[in-house]
Structures are given as C-alpha cells and as structure tokens.
CHARMM internal coordinates of N, CA and C (Angstrom, degrees):
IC EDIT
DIST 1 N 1 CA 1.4525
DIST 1 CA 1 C 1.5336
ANGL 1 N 1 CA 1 C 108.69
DIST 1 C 2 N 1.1260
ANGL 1 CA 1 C 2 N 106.39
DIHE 1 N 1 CA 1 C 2 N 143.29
DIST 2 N 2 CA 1.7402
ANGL 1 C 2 N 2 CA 109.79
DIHE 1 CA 1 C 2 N 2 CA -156.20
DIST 2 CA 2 C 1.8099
ANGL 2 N 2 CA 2 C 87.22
DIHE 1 C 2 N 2 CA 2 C -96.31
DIST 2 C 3 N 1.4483
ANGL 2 CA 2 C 3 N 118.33
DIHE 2 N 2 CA 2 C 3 N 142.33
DIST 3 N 3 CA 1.1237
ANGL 2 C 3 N 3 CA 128.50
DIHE 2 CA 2 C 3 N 3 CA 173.55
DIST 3 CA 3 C 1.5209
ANGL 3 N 3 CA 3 C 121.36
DIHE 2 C 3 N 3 CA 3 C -85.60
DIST 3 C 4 N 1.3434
ANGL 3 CA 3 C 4 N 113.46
DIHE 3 N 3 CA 3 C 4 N 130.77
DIST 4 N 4 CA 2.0874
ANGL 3 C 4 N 4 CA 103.80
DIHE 3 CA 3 C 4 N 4 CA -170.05
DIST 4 CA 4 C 1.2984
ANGL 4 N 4 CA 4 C 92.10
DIHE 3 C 4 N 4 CA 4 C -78.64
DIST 4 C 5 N 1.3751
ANGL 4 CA 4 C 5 N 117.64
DIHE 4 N 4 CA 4 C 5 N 148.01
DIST 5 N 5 CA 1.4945
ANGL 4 C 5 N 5 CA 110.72
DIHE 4 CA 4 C 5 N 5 CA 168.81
DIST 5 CA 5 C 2.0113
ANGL 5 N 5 CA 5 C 99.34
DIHE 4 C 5 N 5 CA 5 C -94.76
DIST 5 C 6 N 1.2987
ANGL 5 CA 5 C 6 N 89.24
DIHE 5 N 5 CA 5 C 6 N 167.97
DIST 6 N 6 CA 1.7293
ANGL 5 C 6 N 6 CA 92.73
DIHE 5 CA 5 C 6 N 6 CA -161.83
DIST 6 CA 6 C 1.9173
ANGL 6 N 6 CA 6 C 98.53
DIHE 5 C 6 N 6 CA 6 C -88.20
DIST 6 C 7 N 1.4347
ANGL 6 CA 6 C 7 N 117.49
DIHE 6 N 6 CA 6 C 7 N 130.71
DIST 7 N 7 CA 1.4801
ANGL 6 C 7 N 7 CA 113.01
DIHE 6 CA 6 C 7 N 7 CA 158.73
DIST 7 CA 7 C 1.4470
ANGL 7 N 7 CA 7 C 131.61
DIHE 6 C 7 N 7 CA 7 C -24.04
DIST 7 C 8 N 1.4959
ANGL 7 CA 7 C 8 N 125.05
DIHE 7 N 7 CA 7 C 8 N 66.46
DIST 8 N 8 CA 1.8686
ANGL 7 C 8 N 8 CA 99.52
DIHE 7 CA 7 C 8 N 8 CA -164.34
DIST 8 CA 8 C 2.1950
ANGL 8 N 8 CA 8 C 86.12
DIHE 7 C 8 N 8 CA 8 C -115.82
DIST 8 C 9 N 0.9193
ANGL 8 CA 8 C 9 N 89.31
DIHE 8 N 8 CA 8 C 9 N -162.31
DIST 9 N 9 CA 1.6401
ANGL 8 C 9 N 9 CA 99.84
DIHE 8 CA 8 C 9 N 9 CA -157.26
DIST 9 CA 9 C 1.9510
ANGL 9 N 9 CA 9 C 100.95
DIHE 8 C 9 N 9 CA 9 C -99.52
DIST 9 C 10 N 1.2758
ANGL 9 CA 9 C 10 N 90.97
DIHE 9 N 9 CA 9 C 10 N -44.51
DIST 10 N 10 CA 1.9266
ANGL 9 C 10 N 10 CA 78.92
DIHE 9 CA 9 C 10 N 10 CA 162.85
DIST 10 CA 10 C 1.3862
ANGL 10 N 10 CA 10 C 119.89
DIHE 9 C 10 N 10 CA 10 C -54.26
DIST 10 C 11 N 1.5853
ANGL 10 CA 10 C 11 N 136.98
DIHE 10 N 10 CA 10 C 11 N -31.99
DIST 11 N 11 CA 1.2647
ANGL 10 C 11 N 11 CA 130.79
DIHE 10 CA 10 C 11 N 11 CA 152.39
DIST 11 CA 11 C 0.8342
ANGL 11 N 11 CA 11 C 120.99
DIHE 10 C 11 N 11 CA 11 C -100.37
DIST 11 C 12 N 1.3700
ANGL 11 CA 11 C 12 N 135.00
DIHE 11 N 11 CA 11 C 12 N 68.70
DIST 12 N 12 CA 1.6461
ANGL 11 C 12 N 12 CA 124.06
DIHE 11 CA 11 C 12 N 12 CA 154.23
DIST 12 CA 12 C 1.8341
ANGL 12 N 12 CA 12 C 90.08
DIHE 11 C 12 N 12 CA 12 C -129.59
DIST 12 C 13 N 1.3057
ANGL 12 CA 12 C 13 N 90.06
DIHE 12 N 12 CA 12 C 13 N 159.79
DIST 13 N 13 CA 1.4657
ANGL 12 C 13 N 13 CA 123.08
DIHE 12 CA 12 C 13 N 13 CA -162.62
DIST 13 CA 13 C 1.5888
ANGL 13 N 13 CA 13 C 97.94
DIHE 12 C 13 N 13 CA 13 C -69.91
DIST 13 C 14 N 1.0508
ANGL 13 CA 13 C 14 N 121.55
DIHE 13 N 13 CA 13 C 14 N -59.07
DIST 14 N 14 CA 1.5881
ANGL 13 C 14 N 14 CA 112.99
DIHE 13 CA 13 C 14 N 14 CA 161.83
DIST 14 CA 14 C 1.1594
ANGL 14 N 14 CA 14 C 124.45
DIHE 13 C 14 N 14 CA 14 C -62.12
DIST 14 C 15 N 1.2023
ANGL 14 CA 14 C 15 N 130.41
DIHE 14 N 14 CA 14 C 15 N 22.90
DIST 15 N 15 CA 1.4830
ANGL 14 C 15 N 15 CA 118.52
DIHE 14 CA 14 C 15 N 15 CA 176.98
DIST 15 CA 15 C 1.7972
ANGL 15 N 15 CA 15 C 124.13
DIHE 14 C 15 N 15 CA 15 C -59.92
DIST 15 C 16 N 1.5749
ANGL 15 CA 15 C 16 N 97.80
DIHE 15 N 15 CA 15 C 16 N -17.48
DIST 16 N 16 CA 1.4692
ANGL 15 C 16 N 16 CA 100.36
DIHE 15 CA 15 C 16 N 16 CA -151.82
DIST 16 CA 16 C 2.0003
ANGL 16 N 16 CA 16 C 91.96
DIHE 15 C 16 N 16 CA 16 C -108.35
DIST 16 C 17 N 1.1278
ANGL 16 CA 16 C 17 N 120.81
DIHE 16 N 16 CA 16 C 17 N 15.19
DIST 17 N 17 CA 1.7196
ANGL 16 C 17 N 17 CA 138.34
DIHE 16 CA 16 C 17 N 17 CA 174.50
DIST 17 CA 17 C 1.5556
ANGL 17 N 17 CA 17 C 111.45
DIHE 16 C 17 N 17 CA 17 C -151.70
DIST 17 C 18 N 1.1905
ANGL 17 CA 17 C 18 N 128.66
DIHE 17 N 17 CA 17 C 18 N 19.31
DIST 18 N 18 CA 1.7476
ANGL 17 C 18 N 18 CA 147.18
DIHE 17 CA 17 C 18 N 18 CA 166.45
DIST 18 CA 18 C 1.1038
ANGL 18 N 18 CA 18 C 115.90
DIHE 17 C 18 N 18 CA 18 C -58.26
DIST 18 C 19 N 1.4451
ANGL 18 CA 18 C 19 N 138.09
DIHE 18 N 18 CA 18 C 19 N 84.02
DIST 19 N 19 CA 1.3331
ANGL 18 C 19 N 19 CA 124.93
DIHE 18 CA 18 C 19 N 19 CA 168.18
DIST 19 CA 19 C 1.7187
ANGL 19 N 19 CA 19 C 123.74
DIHE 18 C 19 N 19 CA 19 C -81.73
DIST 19 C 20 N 1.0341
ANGL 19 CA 19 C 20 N 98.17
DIHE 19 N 19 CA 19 C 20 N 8.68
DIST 20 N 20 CA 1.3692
ANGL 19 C 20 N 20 CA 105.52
DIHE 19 CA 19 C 20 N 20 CA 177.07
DIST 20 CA 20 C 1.4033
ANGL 20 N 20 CA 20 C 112.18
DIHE 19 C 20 N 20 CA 20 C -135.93
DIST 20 C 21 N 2.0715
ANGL 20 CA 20 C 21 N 112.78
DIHE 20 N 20 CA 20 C 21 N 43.54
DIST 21 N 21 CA 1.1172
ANGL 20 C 21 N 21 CA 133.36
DIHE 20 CA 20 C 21 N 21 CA -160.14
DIST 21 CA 21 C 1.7946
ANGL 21 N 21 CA 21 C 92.48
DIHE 20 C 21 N 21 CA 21 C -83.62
DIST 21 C 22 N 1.1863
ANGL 21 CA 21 C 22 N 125.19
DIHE 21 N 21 CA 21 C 22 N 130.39
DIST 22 N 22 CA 1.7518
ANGL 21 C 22 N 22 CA 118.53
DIHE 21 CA 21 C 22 N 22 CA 155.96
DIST 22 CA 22 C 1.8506
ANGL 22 N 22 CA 22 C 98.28
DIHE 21 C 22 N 22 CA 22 C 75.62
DIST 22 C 23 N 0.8464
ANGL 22 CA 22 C 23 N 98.77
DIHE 22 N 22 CA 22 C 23 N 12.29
DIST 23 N 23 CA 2.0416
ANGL 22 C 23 N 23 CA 93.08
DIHE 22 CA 22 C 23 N 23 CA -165.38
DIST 23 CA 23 C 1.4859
ANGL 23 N 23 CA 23 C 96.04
DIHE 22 C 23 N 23 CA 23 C -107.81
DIST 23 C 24 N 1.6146
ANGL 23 CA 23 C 24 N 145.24
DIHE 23 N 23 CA 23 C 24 N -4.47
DIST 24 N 24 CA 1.0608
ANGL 23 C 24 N 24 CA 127.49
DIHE 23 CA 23 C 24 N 24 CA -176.37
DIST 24 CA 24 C 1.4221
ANGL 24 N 24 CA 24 C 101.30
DIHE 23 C 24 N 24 CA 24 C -99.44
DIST 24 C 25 N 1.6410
ANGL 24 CA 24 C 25 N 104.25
DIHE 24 N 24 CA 24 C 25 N 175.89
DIST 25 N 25 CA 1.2072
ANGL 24 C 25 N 25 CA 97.66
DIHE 24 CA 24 C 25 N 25 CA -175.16
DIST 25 CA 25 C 1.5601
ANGL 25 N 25 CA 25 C 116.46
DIHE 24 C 25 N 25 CA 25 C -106.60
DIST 25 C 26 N 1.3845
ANGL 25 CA 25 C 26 N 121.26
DIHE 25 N 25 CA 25 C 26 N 178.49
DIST 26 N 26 CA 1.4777
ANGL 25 C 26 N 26 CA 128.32
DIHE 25 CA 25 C 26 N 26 CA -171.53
DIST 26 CA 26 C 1.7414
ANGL 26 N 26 CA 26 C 104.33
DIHE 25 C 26 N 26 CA 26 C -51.14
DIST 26 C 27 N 1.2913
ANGL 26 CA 26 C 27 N 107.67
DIHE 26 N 26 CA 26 C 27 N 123.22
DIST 27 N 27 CA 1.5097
ANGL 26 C 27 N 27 CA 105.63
DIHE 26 CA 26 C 27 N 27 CA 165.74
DIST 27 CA 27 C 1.5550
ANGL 27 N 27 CA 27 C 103.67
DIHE 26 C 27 N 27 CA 27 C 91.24
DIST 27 C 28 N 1.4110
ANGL 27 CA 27 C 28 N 111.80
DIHE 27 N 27 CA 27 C 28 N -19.86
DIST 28 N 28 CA 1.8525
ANGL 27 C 28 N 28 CA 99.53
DIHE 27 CA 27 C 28 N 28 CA 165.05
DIST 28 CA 28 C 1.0641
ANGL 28 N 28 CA 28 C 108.23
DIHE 27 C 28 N 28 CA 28 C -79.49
DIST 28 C 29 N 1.1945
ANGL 28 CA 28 C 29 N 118.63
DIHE 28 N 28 CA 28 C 29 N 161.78
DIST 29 N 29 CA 1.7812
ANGL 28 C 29 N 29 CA 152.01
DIHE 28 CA 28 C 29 N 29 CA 169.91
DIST 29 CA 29 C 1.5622
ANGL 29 N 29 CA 29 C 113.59
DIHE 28 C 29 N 29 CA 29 C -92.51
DIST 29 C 30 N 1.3105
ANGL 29 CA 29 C 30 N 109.95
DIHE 29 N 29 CA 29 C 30 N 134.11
DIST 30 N 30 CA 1.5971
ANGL 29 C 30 N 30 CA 103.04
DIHE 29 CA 29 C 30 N 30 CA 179.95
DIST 30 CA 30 C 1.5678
ANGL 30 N 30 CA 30 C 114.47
DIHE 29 C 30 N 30 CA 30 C -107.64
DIST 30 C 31 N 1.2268
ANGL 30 CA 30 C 31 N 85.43
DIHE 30 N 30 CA 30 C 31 N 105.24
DIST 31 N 31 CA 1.7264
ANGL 30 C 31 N 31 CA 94.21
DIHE 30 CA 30 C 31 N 31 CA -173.92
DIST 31 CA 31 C 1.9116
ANGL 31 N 31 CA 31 C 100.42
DIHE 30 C 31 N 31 CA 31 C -31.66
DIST 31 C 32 N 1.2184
ANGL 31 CA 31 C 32 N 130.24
DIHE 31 N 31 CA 31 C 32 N -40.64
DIST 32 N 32 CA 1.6004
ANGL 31 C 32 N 32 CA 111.13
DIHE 31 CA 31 C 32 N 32 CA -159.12
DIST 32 CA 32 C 1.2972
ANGL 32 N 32 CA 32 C 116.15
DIHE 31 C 32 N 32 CA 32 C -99.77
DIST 32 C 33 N 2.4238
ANGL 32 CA 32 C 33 N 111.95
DIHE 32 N 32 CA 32 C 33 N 11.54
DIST 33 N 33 CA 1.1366
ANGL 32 C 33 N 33 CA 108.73
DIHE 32 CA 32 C 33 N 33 CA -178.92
DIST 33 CA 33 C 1.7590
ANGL 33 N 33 CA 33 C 118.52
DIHE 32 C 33 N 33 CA 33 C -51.69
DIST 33 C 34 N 1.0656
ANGL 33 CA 33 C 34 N 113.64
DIHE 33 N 33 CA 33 C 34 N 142.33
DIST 34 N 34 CA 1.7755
ANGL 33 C 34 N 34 CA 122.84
DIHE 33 CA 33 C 34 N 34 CA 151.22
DIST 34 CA 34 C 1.0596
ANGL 34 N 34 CA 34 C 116.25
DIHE 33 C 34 N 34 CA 34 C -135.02
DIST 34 C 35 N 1.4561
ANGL 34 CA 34 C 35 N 139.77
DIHE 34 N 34 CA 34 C 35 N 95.96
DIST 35 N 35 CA 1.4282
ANGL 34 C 35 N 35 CA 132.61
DIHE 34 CA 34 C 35 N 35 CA 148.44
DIST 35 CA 35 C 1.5972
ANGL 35 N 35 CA 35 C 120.37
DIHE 34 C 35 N 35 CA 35 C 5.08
DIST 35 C 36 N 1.2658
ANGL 35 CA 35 C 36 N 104.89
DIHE 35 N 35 CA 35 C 36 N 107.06
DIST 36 N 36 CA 1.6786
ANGL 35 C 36 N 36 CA 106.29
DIHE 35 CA 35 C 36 N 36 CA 153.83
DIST 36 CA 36 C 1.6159
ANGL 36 N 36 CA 36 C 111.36
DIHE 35 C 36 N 36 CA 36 C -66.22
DIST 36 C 37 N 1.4510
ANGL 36 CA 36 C 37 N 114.44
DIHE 36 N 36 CA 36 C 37 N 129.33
DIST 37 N 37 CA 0.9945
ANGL 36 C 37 N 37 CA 128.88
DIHE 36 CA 36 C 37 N 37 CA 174.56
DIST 37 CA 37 C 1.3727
ANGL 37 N 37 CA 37 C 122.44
DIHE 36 C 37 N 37 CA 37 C -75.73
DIST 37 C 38 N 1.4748
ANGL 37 CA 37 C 38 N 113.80
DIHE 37 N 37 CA 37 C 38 N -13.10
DIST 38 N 38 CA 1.6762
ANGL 37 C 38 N 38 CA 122.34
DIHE 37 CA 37 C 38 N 38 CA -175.18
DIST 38 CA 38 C 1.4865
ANGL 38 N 38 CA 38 C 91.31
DIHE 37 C 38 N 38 CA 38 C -101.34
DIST 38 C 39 N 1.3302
ANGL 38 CA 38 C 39 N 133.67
DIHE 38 N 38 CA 38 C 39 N -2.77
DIST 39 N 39 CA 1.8257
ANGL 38 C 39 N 39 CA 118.16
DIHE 38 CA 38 C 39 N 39 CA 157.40
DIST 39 CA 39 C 1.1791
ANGL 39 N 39 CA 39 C 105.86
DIHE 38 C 39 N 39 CA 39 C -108.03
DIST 39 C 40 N 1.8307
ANGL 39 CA 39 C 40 N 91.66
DIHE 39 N 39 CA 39 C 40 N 122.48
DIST 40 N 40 CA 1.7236
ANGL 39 C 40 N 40 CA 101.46
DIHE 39 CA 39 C 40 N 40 CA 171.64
DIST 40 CA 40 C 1.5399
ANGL 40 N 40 CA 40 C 103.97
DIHE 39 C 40 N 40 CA 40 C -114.47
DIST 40 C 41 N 1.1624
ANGL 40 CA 40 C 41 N 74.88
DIHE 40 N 40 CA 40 C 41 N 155.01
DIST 41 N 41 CA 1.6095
ANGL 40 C 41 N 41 CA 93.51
DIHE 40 CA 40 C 41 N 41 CA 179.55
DIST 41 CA 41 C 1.8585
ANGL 41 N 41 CA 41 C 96.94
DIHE 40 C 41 N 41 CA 41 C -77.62
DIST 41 C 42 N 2.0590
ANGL 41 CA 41 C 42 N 104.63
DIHE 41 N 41 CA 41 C 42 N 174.18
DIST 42 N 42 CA 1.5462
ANGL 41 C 42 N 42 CA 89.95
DIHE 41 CA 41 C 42 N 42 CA -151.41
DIST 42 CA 42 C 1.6111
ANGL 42 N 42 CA 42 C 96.71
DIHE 41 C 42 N 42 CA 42 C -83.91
DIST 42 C 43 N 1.8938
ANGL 42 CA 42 C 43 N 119.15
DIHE 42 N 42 CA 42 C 43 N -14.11
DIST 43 N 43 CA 1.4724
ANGL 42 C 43 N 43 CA 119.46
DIHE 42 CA 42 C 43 N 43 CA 165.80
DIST 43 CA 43 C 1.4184
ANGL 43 N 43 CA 43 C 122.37
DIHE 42 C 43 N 43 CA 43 C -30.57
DIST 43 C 44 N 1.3472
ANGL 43 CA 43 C 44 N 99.56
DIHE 43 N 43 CA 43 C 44 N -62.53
DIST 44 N 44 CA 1.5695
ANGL 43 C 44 N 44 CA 106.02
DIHE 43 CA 43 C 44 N 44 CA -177.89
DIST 44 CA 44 C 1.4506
ANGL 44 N 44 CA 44 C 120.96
DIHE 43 C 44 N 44 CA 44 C -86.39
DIST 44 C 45 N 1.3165
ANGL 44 CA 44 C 45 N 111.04
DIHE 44 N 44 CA 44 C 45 N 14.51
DIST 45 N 45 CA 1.2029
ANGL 44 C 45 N 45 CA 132.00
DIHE 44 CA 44 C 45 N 45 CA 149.94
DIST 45 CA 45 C 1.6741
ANGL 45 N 45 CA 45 C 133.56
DIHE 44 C 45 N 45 CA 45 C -70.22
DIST 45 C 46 N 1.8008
ANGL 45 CA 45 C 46 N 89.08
DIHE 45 N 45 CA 45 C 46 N -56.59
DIST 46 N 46 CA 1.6506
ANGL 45 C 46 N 46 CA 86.11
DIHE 45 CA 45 C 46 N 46 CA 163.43
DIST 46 CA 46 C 1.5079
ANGL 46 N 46 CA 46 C 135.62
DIHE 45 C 46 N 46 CA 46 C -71.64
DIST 46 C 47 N 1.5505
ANGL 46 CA 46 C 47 N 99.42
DIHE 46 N 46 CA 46 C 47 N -23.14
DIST 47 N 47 CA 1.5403
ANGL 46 C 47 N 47 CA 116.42
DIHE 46 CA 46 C 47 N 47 CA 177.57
DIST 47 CA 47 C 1.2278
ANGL 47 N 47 CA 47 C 104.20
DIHE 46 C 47 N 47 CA 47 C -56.50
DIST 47 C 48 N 1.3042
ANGL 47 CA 47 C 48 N 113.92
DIHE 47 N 47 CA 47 C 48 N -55.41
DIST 48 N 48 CA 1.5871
ANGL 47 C 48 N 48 CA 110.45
DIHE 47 CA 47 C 48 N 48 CA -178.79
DIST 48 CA 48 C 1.8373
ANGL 48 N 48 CA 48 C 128.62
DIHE 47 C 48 N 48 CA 48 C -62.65
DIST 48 C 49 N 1.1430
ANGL 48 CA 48 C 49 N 98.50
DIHE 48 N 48 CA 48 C 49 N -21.37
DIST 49 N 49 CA 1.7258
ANGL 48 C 49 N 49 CA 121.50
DIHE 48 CA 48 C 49 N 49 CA 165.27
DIST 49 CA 49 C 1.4603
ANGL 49 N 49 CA 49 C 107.91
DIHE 48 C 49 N 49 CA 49 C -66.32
DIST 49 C 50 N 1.0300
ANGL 49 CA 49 C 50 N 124.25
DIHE 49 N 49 CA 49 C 50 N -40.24
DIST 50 N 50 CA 1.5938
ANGL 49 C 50 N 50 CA 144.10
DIHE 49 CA 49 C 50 N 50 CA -148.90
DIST 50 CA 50 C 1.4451
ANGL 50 N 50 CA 50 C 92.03
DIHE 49 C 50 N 50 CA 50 C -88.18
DIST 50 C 51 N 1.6181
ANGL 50 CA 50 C 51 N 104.49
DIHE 50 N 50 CA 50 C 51 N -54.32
DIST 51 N 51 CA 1.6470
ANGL 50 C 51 N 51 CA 95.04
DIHE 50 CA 50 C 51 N 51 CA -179.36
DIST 51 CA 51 C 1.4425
ANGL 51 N 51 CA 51 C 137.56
DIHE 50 C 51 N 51 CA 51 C -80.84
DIST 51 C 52 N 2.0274
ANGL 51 CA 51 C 52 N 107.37
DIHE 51 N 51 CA 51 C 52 N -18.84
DIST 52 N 52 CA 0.9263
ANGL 51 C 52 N 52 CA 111.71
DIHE 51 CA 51 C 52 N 52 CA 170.86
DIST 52 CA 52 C 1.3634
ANGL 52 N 52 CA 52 C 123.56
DIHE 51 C 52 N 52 CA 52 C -71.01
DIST 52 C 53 N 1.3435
ANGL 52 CA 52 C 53 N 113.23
DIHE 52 N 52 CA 52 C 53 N -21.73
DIST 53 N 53 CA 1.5215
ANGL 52 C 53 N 53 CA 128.53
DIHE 52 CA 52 C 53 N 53 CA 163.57
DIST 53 CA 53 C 1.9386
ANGL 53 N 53 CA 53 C 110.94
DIHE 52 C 53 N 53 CA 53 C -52.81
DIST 53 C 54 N 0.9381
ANGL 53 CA 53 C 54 N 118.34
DIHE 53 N 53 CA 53 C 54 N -55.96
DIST 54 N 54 CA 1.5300
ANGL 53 C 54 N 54 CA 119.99
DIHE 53 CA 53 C 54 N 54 CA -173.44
DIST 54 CA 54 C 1.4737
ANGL 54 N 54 CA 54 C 103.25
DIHE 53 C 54 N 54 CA 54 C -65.25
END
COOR INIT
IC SEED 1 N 1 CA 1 C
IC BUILD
C-alpha cells in the first residue's frame, strides 16, 4: 500500500512565491498546497532504479 506523503511547505510547488509559507498552524491544511512533482519521495525513487536496472 503506497504511503500519501503529508502537504508540508518544503514540497509544495509554491514554496518559492508562498506568502503564507510556515505561518499555518499544526493540523491545518493549506488550501493552495500542490505537490512539486520534481520532489520524490525515496519509494519512487527506488522504483525508478529498479527499472533502469531491467
């Protein structure tokens, strides 16, 4: 079972124009998170090792 990674502000796609970067509080959600797609987690890291290998 694939693990969700959690919304935090080092990966979201706006991190680097965020004015409401680190300012919410524990357990809120940021309405304008989006995943950066160029940070992977280290799962989809090995998958991709795994295949360049075959």
């Amino acid at each position: 079972m694939k693990e969700q990674q959690k919304p935090m502000c080092i990966i979201c796609a706006w991190r680097a124009t965020c004015q409401k970067q680190f300012s919410l509080k524990a357990g809120q959600k940021c309405p304008d998170f989006v995943k950066d797609v160029t940070v992977k987690i280290e799962e989809e890291e090995e998958k991709e090792k795994e295949q360049e290998q075959k």
